[in-house]
C-alpha positions in Angstrom: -17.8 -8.8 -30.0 -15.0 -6.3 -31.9 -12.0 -5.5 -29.2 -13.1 -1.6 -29.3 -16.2 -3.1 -27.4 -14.6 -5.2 -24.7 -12.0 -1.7 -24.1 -15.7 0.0 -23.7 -17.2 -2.2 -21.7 -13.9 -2.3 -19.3 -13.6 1.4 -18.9 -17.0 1.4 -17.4 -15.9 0.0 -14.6 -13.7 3.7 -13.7 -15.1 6.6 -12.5 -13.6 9.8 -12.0 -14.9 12.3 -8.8 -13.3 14.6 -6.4 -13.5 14.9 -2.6 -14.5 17.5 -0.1 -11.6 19.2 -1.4 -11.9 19.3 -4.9 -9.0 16.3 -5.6 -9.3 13.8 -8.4 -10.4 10.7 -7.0 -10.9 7.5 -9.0 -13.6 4.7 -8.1 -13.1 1.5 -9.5 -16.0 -1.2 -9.7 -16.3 -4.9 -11.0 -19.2 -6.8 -12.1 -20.0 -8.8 -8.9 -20.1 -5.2 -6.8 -16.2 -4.8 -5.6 -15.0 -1.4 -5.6 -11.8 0.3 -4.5 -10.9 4.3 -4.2 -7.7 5.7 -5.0 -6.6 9.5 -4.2 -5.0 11.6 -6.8 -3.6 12.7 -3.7 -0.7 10.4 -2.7 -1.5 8.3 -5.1 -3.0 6.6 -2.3 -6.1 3.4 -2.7 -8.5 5.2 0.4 -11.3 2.6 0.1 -11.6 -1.4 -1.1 -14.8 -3.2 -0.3 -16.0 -6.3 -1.0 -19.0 -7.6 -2.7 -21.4 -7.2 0.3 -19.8 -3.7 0.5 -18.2 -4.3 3.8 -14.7 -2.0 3.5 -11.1 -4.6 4.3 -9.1 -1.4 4.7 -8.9 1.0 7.5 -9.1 5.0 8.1 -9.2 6.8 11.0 -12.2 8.7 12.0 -9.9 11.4 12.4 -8.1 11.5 9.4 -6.8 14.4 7.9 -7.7 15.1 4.4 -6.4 18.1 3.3 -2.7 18.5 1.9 0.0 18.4 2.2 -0.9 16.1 5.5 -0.7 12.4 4.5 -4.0 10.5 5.2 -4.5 7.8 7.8 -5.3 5.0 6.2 -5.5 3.2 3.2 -2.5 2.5 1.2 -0.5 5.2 1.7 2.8 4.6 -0.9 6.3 5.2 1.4 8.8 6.8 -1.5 11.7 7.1 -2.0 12.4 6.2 1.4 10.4 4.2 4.3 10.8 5.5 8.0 13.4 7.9 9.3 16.4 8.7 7.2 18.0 11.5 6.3 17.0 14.8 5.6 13.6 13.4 4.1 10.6 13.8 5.7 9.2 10.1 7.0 8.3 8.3 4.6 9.2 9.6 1.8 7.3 12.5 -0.4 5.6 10.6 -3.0 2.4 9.9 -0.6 1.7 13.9 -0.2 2.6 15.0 -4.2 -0.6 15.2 -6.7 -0.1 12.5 -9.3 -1.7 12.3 -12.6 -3.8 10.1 -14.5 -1.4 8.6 -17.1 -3.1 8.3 -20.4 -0.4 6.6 -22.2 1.0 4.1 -20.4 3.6 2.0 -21.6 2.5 -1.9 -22.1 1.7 -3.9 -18.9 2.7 -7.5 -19.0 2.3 -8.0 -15.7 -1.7 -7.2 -15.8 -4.5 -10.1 -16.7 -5.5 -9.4 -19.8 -9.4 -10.2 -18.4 -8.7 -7.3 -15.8 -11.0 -4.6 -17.2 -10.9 -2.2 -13.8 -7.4 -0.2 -13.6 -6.3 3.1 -13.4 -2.4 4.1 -14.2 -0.8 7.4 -12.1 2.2 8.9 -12.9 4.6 10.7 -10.4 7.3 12.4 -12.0 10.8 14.5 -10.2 9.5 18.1 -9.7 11.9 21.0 -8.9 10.9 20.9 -5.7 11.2 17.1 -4.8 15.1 17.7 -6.7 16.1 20.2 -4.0 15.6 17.8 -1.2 16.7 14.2 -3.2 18.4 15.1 -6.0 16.9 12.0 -8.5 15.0 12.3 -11.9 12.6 9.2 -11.4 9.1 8.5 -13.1 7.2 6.3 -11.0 3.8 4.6 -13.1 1.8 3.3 -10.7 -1.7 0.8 -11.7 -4.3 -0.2 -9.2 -6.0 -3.0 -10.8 -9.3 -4.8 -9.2 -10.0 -7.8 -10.9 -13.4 -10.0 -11.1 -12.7 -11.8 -8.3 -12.1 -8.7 -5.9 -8.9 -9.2 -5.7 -6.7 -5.7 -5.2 -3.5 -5.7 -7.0 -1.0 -2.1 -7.5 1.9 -2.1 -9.6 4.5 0.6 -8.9 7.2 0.5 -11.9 10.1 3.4 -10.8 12.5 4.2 -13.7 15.8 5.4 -13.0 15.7 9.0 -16.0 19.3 10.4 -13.9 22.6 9.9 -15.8 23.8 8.6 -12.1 22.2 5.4 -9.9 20.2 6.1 -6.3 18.8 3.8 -4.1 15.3 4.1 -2.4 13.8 2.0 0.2 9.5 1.3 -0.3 6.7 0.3 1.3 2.8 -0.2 0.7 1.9 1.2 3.8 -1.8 -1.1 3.8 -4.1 -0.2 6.8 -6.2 -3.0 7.2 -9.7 -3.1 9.1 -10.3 -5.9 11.3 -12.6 -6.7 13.9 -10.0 -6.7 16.9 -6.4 -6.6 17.4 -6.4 -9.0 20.0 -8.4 -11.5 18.3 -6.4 -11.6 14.5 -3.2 -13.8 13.8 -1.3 -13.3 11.1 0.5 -16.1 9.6 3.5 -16.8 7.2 5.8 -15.1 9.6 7.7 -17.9 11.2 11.1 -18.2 12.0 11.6 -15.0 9.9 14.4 -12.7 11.7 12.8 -9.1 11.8 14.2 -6.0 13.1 12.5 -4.3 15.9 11.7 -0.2 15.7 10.9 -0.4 19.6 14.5 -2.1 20.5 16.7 0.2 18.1 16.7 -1.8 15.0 17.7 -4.8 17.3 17.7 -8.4 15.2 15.4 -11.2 16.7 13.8 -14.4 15.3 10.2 -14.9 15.7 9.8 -17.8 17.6 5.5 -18.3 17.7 4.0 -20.2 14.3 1.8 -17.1 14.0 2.0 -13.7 15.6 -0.7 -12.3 17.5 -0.8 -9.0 19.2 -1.3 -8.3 23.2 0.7 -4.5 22.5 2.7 -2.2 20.2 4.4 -4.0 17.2 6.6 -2.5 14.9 8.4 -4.8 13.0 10.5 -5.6 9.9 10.2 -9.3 8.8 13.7 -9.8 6.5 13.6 -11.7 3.2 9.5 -12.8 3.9 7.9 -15.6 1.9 5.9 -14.2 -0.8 2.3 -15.1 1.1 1.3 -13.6 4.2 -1.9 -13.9 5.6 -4.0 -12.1 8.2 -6.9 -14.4 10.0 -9.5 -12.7 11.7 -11.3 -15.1 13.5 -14.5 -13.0 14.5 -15.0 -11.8 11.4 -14.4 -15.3 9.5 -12.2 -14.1 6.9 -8.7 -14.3 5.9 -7.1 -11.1 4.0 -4.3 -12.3 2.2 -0.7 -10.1 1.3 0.9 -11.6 -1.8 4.1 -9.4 -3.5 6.9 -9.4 -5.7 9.7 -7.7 -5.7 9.6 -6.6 -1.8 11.4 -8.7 0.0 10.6 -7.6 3.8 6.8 -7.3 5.2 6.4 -4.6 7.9 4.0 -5.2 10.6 2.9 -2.1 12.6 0.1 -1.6 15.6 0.5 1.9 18.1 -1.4 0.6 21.0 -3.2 2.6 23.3 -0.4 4.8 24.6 1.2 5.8 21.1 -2.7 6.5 19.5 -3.3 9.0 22.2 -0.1 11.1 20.9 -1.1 10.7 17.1 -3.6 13.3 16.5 -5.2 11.9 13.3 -6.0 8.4 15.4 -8.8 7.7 17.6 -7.6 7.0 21.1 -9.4 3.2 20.9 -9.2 3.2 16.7 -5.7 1.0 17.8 -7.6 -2.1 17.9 -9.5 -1.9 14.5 -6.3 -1.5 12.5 -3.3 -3.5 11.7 -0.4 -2.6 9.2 1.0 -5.2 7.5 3.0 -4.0 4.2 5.1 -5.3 1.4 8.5 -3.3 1.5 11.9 -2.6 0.8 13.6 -1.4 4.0 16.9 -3.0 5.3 18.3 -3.8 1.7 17.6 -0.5 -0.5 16.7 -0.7 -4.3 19.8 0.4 -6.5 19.0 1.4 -9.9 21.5 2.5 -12.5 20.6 5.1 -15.1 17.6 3.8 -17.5 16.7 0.7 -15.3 13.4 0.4 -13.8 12.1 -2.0 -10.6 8.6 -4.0 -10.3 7.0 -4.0 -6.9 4.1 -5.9 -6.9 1.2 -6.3 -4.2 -1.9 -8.3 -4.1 -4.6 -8.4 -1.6 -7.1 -10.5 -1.5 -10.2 -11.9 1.0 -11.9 -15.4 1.4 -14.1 -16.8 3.7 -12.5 -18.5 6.6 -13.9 -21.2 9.6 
């Protein structure tokens, strides 16, 4: 089989639609029956499902899909800045911008070459973005799903100023799961983590997992690569793998915080949990013409 034919056969596994609102969405599919969503909008993966086309990620019910409101839910992208800081909105802007499809990208040697079902965005500075954080940056993101399921995105962000910034990041990853009182997650221990509910305050994590009896919002410092979620009812494992963030964030509202969010069911609480690769106590420096690699990939296996 010529190489033209294998790019063919690849690119059948993409498929461009748009939503209720009329915004580019792309649909990625494998072989087995995997898919995953990702919004032009944000940049942001809305949908992963597995084979049996049960859905690993979370969105509220309530979710509000019309810009310039991020989405609840997903993977929203937190750029150039995660949480409160500063005159920039939370989180950052790049998860309510429009990205584009990048035709060209540059060469990617940190995608399989057997992965046939990617998409690469591009998020450049606008004028607009330059009044409120003054920083030429082009940010190439690919979502990749490869045979096996798995869920991988690349974000590459190139420093085009004649002057270094810093940014902090996160993969903001909504995951579904059966209930918040039943799930561990593991890979945690005797991390220190900062903790958003006791101003910033440093503590060790004592337990050899953490499980969840009310709100969490957490930032696990210098995290092992590997991070897994166990969801006992629902016999699977979702696994967090990344390079290049060194912190994990781990978020729940609970009941009283979900019934001041207005695009979160009251109950929806205990079918979600945040866990997300990031970049938040040290921040990213980069000096004019150098880039950063932040890498994420989520997986899903059977578990007892």
């Amino acid at each position: 089989m010529s190489h033209s034919g294998a790019e063919k056969e690849g690119k059948a596994g993409v498929e461009v639609t748009k939503d209720r609102n009329g915004v580019d969405q792309v649909v990625l599919r494998n072989k087995r029956g995997d898919s995953a969503r990702v919004s032009l909008y944000g940049g942001q993966v809305l949908s992963w499902k597995n084979e049996r086309g049960e859905e690993l990620l979370f969105t509220s019910s309530k979710a509000i899909f019309s810009p310039p409101k991020a989405v609840r839910g997903g993977i929203p992208i937190c750029f150039p800045q995660f949480g409160n800081r500063g005159t920039l909105e939370q989180h950052g802007f790049a998860r309510n911008k429009m990205w584009v499809i990048d035709d060209n990208p540059p060469p990617h040697p940190s995608t399989d070459s057997n992965v046939k079902s990617y998409i690469d965005l591009l998020l450049k500075s606008s004028e607009e973005d330059l009044k409120i954080w003054p920083h030429s940056f082009g940010f190439r993101l690919r979502v990749c799903l490869a045979a096996d399921g798995h869920l991988t995105l690349i974000s590459r962000i190139r420093n085009v100023n004649s002057k270094p910034f810093s940014f902090s990041f996160a993969y903001h990853t909504y995951f579904s799961i059966s209930d918040i009182s039943e799930v561990r997650v593991e890979g945690l221990e005797t991390l220190d983590y900062l903790d958003n509910l006791h101003n910033k305050e440093r503590f060790t994590e004592q337990g050899d997992a953490l499980t969840f009896e009310s709100e969490v919002d957490r930032v696990y410092l210098d995290s092992s690569n590997k991070v897994d979620i166990l969801d006992h009812e629902r016999k699977r494992t979702l696994g967090i793998r990344k390079e290049g963030l060194p912190d994990i964030v781990v978020w729940n509202p609970w009941e009283k915080k979900s019934k001041t969010m207005v695009d979160l069911g009251d109950e929806e609480y205990k079918q979600m949990l945040c866990v997300d690769g990031a970049a938040v106590e040290k921040p990213i420096t980069l000096k004019p013409g150098e880039e950063w690699t932040g890498r994420l990939d989520l997986s899903v296996v059977p578990s007892t």
